[in-house]
Phi, psi and omega in degrees: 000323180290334180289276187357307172282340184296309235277344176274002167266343206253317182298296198314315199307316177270348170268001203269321169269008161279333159310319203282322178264358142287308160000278216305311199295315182290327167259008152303318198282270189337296170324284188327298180280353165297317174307300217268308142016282195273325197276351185261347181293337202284341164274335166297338155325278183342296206281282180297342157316294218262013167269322175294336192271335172291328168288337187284269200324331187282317188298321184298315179274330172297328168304330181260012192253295186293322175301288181333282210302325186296308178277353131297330179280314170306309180302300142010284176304334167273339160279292158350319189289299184287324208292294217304325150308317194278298216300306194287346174283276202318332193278326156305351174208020177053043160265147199013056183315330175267354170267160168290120187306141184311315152344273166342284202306338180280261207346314197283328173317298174309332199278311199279325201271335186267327180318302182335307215279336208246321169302140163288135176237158157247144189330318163296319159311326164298329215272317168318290202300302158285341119010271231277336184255017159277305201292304193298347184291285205305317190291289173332310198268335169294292222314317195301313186287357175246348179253048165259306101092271179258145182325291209297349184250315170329298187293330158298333163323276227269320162315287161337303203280329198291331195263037135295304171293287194323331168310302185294346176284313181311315202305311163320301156281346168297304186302322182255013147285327189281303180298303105044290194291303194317298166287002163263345187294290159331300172258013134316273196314334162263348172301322176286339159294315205280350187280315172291345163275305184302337179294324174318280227280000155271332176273310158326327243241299147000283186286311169334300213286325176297317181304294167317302195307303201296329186306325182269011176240359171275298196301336170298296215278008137304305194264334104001288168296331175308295199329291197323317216269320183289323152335277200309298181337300202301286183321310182260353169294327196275349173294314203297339204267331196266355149302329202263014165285283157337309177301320207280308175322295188323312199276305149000274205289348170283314182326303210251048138236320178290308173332303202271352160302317184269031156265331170304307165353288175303323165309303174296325196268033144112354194284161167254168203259141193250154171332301170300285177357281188313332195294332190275358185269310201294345203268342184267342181056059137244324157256000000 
């Protein structure tokens, strides 16, 4: 029975360290996707920072797109105002009468440069579309040069023309503010696709490590019990040995007491005792 038991402690004793290394290996793992973790939460960060700073840029350039366009609009409207004056001079005095009023001719200009700016065109199409606001310029600058002419329509000209330009500057910068937002829109937007893939893929990362996590704490609380069982084990071998100790003594010592009663025997009946003799009567506590 005692070999049994050594030999079923020897068994629990090797399940008890294959419990323990995997335990180590799984919470190795377990370390590993927590690193992998951590290093991708630390990018989604990252990632959603420099998406907020692209909104912010963006927001900055739609704000200036609208600021821009409103003193685009003012201007406009004070070139416009004098063109409505030379329009009302020519019709008043029959100059170029069969033409499109210089007024008309702006407006359709403003009207043709934001279609540019804000529709996807294909190259012929673009290639009309600036044609036609060449042509209405070319239309405007006769209509402008012959009604230069007179002083007082001259000087309305030359106002009319300055807020035009001014116009046209703005028009511009409204046009490279508007791309400026577009592009910052842009890398808003991938920034923030690249903050929902790396969160993936953290949250994956996440679940590996609880998994890992729960497997090595299943495999601890195993290896434990191994502990435990051999303790029990460790407990009744060592009882079974100091019984089968005991026992052994025991019989030892009935051995050396029957010996040394017939060397005692021999003793009363007159023989002499040899050194050992005495020694096995005094190990019997008969002298």
């Amino acid at each position: 029975m005692l070999n049994e038991l050594i030999d079923k402690r020897k068994t629990v004793l090797q399940q008890s360290e294959e419990h323990k290394e995997k335990r180590n290996e799984l919470n190795a793992l377990a370390s590993a996707q927590a690193r992998e973790r951590n290093q991708l939460n630390g990018q989604t960060r990252e990632f959603v920072d420099e998406a907020q700073k692209n909104k912010e840029l963006r927001d900055q350039a739609n704000n200036d797109v609208h600021r821009l366009k409103a003193e685009r609009n003012v201007l406009n409207e004070q070139a416009n105002a004098l063109f409505e004056e030379i329009d009302a001079f020519k019709k008043e005095h029959g100059a170029i009468s069969n033409n499109r009023g210089i007024k008309d001719s702006q407006k359709q200009i403003e009207r043709l440069e934001m279609e540019q700016q804000t529709r996807v065109l294909n190259t012929e199409k673009e290639r009309e579309l600036i044609e036609k606001i060449k042509q209405l310029k070319l239309s405007i600058k006769e209509q402008e040069d012959e009604l230069e002419q007179n002083k007082e329509i001259h000087t309305k000209l030359q106002e009319a023309r300055e807020f035009r330009k001014q116009a046209s500057d703005l028009h511009a910068a409204v046009t490279e503010a508007a791309e400026l937002a577009q592009k910052y829109h842009d890398l808003m937007v991938e920034c923030y696709r690249k903050a929902d893939k790396s969160r993936e893929a953290a949250d994956e990362a996440h679940k590996k490590f609880v998994e890992a996590q729960e497997a090595a704490d299943a495999e601890h609380n195993s290896f434990i019990a191994c502990q435990k069982e051999m303790r029990d084990f460790d407990k009744v071998i060592g009882g079974l040995r100091k019984k089968t100790k005991k026992t052994k003594v025991t019989k030892e010592q009935k051995a050396v007491r029957k010996e040394a009663e017939q060397v005692f025997q021999q003793f009363r009946s007159g023989e002499k005792l040899t050194t050992d003799d005495i020694l096995l009567l005094q190990r019997a506590k008969l002298i």
